[in-house]
N, CA, C and O of each residue as an XYZ file, in Angstrom:
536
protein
N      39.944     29.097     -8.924
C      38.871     30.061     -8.825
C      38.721     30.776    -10.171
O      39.717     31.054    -10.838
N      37.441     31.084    -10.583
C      37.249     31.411    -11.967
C      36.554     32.844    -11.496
O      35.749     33.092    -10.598
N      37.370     33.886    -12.726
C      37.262     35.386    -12.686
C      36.412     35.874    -13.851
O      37.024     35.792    -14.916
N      35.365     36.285    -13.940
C      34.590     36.501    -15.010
C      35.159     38.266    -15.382
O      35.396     39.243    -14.671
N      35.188     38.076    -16.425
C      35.506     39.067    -17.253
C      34.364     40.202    -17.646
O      33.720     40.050    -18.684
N      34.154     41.243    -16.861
C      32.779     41.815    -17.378
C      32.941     42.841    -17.817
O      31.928     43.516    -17.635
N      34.173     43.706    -18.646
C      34.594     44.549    -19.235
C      33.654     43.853    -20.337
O      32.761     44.680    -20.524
N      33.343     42.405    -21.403
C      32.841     41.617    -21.960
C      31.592     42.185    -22.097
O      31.267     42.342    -23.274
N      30.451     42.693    -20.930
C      29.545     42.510    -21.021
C      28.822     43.938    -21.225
O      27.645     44.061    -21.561
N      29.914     45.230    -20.912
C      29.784     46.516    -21.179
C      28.909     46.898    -22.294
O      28.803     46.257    -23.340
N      28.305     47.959    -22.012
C      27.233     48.013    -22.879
C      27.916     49.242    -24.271
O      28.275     50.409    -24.115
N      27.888     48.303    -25.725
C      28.281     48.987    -26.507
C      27.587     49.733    -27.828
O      26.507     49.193    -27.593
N      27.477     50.041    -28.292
C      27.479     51.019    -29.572
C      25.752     50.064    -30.303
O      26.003     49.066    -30.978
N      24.682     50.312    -30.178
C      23.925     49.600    -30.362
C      24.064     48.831    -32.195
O      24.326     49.476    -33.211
N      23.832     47.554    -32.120
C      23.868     47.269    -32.905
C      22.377     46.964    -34.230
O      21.736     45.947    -34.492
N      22.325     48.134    -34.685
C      21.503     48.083    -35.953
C      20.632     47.102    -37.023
O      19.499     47.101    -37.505
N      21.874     46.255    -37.100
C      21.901     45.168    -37.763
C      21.157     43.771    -37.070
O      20.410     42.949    -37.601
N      21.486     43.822    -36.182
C      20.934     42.921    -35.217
C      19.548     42.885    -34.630
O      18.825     41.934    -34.333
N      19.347     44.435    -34.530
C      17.734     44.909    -34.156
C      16.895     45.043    -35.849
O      15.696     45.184    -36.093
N      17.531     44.982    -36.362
C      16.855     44.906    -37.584
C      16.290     43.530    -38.474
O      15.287     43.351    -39.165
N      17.428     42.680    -38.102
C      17.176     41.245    -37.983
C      15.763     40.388    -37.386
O      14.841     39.733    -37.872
N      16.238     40.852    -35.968
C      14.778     40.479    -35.234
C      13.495     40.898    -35.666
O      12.514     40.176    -35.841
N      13.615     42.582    -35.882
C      12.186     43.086    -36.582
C      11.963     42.277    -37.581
O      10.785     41.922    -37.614
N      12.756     41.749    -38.587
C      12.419     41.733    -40.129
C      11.956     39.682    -39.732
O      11.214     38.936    -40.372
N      12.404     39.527    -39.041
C      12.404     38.033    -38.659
C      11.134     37.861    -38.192
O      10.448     37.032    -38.790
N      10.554     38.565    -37.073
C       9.294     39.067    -36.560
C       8.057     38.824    -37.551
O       6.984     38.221    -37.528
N       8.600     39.413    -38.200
C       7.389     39.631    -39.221
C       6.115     38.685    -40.033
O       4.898     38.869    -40.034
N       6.933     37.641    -40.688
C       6.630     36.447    -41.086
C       5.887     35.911    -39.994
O       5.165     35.036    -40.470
N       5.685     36.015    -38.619
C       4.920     35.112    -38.227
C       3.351     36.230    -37.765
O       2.271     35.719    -37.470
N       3.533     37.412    -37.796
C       2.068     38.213    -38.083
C       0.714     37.629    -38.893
O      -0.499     37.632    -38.681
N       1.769     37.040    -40.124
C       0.874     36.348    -41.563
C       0.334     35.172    -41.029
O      -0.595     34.639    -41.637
N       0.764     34.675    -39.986
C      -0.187     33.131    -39.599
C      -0.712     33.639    -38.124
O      -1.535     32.850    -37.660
N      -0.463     34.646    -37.366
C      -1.628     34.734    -36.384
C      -2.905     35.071    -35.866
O      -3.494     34.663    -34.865
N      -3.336     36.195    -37.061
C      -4.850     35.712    -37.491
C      -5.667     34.409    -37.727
O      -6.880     34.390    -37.515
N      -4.958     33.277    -38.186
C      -5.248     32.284    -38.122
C      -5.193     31.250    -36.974
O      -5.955     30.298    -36.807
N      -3.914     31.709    -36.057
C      -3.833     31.222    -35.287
C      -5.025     31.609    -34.019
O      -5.516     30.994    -33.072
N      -5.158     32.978    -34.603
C      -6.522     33.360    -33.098
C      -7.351     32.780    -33.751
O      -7.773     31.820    -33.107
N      -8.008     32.909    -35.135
C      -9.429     32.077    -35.806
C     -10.240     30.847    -34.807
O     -11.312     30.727    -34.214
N      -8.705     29.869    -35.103
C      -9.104     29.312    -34.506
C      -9.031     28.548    -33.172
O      -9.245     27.336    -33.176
N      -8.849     28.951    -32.467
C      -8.418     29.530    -31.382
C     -10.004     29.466    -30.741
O     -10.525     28.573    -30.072
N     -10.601     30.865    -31.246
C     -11.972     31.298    -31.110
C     -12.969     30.282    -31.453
O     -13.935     30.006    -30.743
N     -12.627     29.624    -32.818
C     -13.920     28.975    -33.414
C     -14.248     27.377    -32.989
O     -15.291     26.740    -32.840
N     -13.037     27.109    -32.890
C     -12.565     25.273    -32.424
C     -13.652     25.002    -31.478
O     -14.440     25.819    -31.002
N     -13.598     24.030    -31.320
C     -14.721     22.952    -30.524
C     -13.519     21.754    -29.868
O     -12.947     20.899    -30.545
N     -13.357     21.973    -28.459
C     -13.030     21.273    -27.606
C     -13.638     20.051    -27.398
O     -14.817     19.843    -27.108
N     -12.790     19.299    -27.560
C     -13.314     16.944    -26.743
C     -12.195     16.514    -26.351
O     -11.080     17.028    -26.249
N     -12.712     15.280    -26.092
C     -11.758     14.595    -25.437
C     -11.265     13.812    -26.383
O     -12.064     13.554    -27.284
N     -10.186     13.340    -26.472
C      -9.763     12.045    -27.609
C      -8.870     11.276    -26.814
O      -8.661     11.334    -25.602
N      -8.405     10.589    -27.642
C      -7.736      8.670    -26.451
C      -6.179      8.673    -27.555
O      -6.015      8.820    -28.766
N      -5.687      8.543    -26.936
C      -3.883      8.283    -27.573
C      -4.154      6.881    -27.808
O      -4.241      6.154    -26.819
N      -4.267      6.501    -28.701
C      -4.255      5.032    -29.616
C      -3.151      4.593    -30.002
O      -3.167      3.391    -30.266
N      -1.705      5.378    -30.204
C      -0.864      4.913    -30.745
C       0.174      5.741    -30.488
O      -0.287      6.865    -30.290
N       1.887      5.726    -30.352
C       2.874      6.516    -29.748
C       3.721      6.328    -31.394
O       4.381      5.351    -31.750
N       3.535      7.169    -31.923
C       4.312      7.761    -33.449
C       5.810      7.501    -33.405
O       6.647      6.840    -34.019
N       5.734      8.417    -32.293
C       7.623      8.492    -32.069
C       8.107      8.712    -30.770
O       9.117      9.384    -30.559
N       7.417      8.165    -29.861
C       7.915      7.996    -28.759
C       6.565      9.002    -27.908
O       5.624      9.665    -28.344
N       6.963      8.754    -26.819
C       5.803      9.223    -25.908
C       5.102     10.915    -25.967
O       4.088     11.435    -25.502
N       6.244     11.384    -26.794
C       5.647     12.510    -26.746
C       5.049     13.113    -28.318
O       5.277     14.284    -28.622
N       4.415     12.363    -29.084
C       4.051     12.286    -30.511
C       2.939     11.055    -30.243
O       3.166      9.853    -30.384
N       1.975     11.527    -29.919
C       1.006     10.391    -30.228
C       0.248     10.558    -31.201
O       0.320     11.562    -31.910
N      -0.605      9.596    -31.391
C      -1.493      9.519    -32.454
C      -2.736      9.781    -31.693
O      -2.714      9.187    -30.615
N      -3.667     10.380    -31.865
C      -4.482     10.782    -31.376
C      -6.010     10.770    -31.738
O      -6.405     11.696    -32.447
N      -7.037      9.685    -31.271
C      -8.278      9.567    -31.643
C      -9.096      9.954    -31.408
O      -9.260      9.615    -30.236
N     -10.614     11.039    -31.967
C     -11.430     11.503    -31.198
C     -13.036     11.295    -32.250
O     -13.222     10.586    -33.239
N     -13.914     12.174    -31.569
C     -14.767     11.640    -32.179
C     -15.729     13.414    -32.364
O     -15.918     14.266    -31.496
N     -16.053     13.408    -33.502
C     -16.510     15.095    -33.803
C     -17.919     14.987    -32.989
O     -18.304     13.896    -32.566
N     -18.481     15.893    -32.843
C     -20.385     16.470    -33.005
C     -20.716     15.371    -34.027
O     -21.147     14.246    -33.771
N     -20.467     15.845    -35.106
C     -21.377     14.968    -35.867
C     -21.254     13.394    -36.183
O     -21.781     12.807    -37.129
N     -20.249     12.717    -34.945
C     -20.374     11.686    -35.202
C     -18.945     10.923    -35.836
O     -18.474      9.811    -35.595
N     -18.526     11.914    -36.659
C     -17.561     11.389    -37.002
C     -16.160     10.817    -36.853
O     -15.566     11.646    -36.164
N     -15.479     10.003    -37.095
C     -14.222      9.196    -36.124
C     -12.975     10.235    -36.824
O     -13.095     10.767    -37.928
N     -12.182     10.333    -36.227
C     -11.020     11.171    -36.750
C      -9.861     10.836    -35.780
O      -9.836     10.532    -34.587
N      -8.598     11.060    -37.041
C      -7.442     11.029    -35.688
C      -6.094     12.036    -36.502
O      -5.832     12.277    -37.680
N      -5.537     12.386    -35.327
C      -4.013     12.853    -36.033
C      -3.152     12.543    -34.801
O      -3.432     12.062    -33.703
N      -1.873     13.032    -35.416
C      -0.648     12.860    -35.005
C      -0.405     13.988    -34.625
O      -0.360     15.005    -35.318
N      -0.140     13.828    -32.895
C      -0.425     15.320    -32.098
C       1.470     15.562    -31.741
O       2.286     14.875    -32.355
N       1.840     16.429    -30.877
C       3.000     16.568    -30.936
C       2.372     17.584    -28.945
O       1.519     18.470    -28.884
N       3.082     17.062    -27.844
C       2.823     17.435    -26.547
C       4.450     17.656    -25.660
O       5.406     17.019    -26.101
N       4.610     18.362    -24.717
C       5.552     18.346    -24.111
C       5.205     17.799    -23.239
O       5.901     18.269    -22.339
N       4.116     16.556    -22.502
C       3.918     16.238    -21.647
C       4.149     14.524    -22.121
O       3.708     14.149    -23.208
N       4.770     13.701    -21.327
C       4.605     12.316    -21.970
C       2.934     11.783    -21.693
O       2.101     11.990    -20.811
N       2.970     11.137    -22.735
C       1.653     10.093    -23.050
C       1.918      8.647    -23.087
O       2.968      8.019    -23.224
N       0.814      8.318    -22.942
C       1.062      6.418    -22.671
C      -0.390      6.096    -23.784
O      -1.169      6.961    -24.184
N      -0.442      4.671    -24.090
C      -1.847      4.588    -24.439
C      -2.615      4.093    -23.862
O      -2.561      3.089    -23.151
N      -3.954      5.199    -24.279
C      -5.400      4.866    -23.570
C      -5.170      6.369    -22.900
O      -6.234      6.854    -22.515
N      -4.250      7.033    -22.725
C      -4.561      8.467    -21.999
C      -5.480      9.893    -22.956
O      -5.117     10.497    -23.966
N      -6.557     10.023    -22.244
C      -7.351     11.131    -22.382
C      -6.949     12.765    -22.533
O      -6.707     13.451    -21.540
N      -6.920     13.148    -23.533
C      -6.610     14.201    -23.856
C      -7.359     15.404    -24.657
O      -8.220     15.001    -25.438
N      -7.205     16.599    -24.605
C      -8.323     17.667    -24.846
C      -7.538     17.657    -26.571
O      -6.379     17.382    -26.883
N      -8.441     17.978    -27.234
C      -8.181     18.062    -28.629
C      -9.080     19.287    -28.968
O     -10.061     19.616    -28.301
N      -8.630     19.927    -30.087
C      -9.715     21.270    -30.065
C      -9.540     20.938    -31.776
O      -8.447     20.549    -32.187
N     -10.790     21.140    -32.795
C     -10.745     20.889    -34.281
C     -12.118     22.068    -34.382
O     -12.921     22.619    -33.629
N     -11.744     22.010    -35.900
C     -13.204     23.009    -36.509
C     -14.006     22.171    -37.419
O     -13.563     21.331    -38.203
N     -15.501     22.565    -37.186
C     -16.273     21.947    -38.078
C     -15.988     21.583    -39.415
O     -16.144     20.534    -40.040
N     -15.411     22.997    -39.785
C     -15.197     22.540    -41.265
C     -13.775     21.967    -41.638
O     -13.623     21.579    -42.796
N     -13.162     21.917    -41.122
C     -11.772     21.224    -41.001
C     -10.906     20.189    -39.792
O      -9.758     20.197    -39.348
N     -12.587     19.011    -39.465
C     -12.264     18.258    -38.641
C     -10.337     17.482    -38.717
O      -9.452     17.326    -37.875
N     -10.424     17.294    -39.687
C      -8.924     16.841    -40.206
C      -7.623     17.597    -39.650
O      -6.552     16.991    -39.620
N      -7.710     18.769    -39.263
C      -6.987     19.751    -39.065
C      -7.053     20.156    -37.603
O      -7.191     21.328    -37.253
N      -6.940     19.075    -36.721
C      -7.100     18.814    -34.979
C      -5.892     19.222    -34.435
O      -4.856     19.017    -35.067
N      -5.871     19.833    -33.229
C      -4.870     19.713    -32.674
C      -5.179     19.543    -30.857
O      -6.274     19.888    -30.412
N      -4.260     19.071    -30.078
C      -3.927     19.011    -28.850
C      -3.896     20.042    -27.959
O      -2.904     20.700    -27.645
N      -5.675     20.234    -27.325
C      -5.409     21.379    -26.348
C      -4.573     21.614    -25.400
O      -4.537     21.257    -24.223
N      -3.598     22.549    -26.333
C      -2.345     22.613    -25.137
C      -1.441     24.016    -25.478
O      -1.337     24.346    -26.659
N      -1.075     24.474    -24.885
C      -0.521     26.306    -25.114
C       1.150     25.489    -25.931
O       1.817     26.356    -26.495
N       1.393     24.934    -25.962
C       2.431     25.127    -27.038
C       2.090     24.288    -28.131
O       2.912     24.302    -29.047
N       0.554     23.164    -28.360
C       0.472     22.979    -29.514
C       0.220     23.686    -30.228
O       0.518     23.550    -31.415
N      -0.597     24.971    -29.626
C      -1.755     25.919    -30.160
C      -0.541     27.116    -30.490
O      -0.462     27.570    -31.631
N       0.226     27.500    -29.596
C       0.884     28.668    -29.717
C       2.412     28.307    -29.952
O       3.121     29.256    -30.287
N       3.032     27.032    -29.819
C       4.124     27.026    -29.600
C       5.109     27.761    -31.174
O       6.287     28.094    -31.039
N       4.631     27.852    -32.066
C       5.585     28.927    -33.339
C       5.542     30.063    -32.834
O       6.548     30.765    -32.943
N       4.480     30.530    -32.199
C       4.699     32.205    -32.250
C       5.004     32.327    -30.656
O       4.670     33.378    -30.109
N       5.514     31.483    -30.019
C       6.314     31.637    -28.538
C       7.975     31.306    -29.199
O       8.897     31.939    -28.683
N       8.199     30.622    -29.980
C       9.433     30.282    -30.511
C      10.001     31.327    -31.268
O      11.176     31.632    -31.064
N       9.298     31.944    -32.152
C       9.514     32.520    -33.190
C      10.026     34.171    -32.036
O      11.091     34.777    -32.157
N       9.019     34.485    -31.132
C       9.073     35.125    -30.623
C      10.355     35.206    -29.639
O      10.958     36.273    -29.535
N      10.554     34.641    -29.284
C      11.950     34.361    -28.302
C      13.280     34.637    -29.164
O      14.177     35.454    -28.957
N      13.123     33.713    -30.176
C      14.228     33.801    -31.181
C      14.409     35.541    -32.007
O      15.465     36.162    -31.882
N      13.690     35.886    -32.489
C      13.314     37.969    -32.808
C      14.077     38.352    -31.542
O      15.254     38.711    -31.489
N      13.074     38.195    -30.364
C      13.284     38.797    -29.044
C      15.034     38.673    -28.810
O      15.496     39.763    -28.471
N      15.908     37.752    -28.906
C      16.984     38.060    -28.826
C      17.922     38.419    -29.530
O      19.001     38.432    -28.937
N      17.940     38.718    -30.570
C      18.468     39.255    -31.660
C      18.168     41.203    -31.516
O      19.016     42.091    -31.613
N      16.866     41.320    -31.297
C      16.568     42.832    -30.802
C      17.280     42.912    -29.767
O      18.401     43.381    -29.963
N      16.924     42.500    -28.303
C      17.874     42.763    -27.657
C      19.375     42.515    -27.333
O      19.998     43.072    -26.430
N      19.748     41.804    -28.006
C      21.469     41.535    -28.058
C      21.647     43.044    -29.020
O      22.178     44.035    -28.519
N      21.148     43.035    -30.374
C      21.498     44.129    -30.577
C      21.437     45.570    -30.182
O      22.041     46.446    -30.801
N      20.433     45.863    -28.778
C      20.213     47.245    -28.706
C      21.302     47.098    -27.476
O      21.674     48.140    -26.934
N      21.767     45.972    -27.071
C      22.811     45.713    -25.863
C      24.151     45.717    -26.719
O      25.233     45.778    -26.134
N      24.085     45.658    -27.957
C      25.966     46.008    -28.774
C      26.423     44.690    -29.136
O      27.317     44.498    -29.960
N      25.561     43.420    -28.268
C      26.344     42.415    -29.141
C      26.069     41.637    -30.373
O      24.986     41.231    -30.793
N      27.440     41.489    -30.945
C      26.835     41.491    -33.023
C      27.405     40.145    -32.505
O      28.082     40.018    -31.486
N      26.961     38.975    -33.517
C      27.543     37.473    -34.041
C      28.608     36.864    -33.282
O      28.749     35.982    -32.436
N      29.626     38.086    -34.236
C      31.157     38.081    -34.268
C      31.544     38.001    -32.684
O      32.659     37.527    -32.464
N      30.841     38.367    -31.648
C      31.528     38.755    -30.500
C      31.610     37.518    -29.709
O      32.170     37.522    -28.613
């Protein structure tokens, strides 16, 4: 039978260093989310066709076709597996058809959900007392 030790988990002496970490870590990703809402807002939603599996099912290559006609493709990155010939939402901007991505909340958002999690525990481990070392 296993006895957990929760003297361990007592709440100690807030740690400074640690909440300061997260803030300062935080920060750097402010500078790309204006951009990230831009376009967000401005993009133009289609459909595109997985033509090709990059690196395995969840990295496809991804083909679509703009407004104006034009053929385009990139190399999308999904937490959902893909096969080819599967239909998928792609969102790009007029002026930077090249620059497509995979309508999907962690193609679109997944740095500043990561980035965010990673800050987020460093603040709170430190306002909870635990440093590195422990």
């Amino acid at each position: 039978m296993m006895v957990m030790n929760f003297k361990r988990f007592r709440k100690k002496k807030t740690n400074w260093d640690s909440v300061m970490i997260g803030v300062v870590l935080f920060l750097p990703q402010l500078w790309v989310l204006p951009s990230t809402i831009e376009f967000q807002k401005k993009s133009i939603v289609t459909t595109g066709e997985v033509v090709r599996l990059n690196a395995g099912r969840f990295h496809p290559e991804v083909a679509f076709v703009t407004r104006d006609g034009e053929k385009r493709s990139f190399a999308g990155s999904t937490l959902q597996a893909t096969e080819i010939g599967d239909q998928v939402e792609v969102r790009y901007t007029r002026d930077k058809p090249w620059d497509a991505q995979m309508n999907e909340v962690f193609s679109l958002w997944g740095l500043h959900i990561f980035w965010t999690a990673v800050t987020a525990g460093f603040v709170v481990f430190g306002i909870f007392g635990v440093s590195p070392d422990t």
